[in-house]
C-alpha positions in Angstrom: 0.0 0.0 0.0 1.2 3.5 -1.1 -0.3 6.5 1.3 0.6 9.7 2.0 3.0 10.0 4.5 0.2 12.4 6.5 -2.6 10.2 6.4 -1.9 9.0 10.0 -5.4 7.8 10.5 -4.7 5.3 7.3 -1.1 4.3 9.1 -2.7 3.1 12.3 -5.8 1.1 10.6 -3.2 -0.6 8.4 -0.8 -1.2 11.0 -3.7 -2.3 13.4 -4.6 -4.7 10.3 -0.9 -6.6 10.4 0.7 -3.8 7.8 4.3 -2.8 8.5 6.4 0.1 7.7 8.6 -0.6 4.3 10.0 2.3 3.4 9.3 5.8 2.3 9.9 6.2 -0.9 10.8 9.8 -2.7 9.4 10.3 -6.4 12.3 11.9 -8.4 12.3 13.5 -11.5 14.3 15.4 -14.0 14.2 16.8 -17.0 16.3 15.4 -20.5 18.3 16.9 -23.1 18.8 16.1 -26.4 22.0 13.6 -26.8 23.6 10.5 -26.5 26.1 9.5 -24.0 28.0 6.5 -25.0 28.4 3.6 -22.0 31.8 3.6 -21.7 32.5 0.7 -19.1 36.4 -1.1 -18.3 37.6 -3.4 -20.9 36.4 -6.2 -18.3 32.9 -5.4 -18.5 30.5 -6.8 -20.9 26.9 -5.5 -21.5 23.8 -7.3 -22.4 20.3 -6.5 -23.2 17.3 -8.5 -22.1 16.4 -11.7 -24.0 15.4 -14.9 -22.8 19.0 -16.2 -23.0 20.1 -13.5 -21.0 17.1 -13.7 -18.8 19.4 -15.7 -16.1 21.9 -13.2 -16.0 19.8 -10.6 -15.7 18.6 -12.6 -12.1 21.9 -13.3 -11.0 22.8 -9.2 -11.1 19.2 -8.3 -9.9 19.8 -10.9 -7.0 23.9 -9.6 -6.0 22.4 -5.8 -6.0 20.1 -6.5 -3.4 23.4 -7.9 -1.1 23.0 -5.0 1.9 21.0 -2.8 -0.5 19.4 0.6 1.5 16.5 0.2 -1.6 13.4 -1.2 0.6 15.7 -3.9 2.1 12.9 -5.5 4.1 11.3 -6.9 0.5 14.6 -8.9 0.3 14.4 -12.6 0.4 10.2 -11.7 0.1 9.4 -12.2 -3.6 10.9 -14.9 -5.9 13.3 -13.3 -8.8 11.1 -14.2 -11.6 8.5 -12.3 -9.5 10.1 -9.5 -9.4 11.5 -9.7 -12.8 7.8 -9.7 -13.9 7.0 -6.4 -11.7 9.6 -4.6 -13.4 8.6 -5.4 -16.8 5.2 -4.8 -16.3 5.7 -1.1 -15.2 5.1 0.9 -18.3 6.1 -0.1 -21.7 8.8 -2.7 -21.9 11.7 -2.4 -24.2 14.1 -5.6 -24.0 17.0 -3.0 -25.8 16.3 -0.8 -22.6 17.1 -3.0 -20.4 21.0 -3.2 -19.1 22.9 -6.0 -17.4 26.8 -5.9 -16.7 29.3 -8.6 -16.1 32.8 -9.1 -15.7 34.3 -12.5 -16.8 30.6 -14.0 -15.6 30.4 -11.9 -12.0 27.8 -9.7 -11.8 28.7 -6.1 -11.8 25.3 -3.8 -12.4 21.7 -3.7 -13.8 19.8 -0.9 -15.0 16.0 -1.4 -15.9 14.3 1.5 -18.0 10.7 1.6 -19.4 8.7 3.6 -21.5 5.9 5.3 -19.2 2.5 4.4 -20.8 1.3 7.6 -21.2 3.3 10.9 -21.3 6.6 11.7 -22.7 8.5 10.5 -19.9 10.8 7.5 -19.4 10.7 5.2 -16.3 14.1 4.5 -13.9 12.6 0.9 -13.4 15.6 -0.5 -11.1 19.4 1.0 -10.8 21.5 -1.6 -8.6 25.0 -2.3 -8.3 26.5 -5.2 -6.9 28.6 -4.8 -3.1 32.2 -5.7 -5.2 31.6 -2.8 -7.8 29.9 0.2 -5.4 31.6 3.6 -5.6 33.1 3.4 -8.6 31.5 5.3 -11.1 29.5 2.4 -12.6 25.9 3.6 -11.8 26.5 7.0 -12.8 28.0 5.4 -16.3 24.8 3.9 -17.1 22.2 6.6 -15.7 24.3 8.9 -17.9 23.7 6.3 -20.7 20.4 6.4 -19.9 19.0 10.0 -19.8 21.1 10.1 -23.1 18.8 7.2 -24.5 15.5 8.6 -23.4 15.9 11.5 -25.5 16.2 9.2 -28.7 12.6 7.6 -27.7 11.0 11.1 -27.8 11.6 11.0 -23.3 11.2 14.7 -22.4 12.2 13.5 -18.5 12.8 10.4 -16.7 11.2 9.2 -13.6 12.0 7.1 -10.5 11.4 6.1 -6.9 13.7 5.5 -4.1 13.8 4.7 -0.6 14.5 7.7 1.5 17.3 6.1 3.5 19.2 5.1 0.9 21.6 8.0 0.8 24.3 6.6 -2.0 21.2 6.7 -4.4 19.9 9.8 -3.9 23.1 11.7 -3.9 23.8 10.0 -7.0 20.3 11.5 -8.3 20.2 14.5 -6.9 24.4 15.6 -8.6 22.3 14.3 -11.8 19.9 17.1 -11.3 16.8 14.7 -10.2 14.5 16.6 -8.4 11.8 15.2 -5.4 8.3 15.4 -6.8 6.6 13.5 -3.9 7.0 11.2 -1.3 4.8 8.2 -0.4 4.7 6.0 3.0 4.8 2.3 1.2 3.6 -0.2 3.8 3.6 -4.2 3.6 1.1 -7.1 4.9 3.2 -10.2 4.7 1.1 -13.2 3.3 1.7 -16.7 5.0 3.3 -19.3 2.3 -0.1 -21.1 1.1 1.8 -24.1 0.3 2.5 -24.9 4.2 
């Protein structure tokens, strides 16, 4: 559930129902201009677009990034990859060629998900994660500069994303690209018993 972070009343019913706090996420947006920025990655990295026989690597990144992730860390170990895999292609218009996976000599190294929005000129920051071994160095920047450069060419006037509020390497990595908070939204969780026990 996505609320306000002000609707109090709605907080305690929901928590009072079995919901927990999961985050609260910030809706960041910024504007594009024209022009592409080539990826330009280490000679040891390799990058892939999505296609069912990349579909596994894509996992295996997806699945490293969350390793100590500050992005909503208490849906870790909650939803199975192909789950989650299906979320993110069902936001917006999906675009295997949009879709970015990096790996170096087979270990995974970063992931970065864009779709179309379905209505609007804007272009959706899906996912952005890095794996622990490959943090602070430049990679996500690389490819969010790739990105906003890629938007443009599918007629993106701005891209758009959520993040968790605590996770401070994100944002500031947002914010230095000139992403802008639009919103902010308290997203709470009911946890469902496995039905198969």
């Amino acid at each position: 559930v996505l609320l306000d972070p002000h609707q109090d009343i709605e907080i305690v019913a929901l928590t009072g129902a079995g919901f927990t706090k999961l985050a609260q996420l910030l809706y960041m947006e910024c504007d594009i201009e024209a022009g592409m920025i080539p990826l330009e990655l280490d000679e040891a990295v390799t990058c892939l677009h999505w296609s069912r026989r990349t579909n596994s690597c894509f996992k295996d990144i997806i699945l490293a990034s969350y390793q100590d992730t500050f992005d909503c860390p208490g849906l870790v170990g909650l939803r199975h990859i192909d789950d989650i895999l299906a979320g993110h292609m069902a936001v917006g218009v999906f675009k295997p060629e949009l879709w970015f996976a990096l790996h170096a000599h087979g270990e995974p190294v970063a992931v970065m998900l864009l779709n179309l929005a379905s209505h609007g000129a804007v272009m959706e920051l899906v996912y952005l994660g890095v794996a622990p071994g490959w943090r602070g160095r430049g990679v996500g920047r690389k490819l969010l500069a790739h990105g906003l450069g890629l938007a443009s060419q599918y007629g993106a006037t701005s891209m758009a994303l959520a993040v968790d509020r605590i996770n401070k390497p994100a944002l500031h990595l947002y914010r230095s690209m000139h992403f802008t908070s639009t919103s902010r939204r308290q997203a709470m969780i009911y946890v469902l018993d496995d039905l198969e026990n």
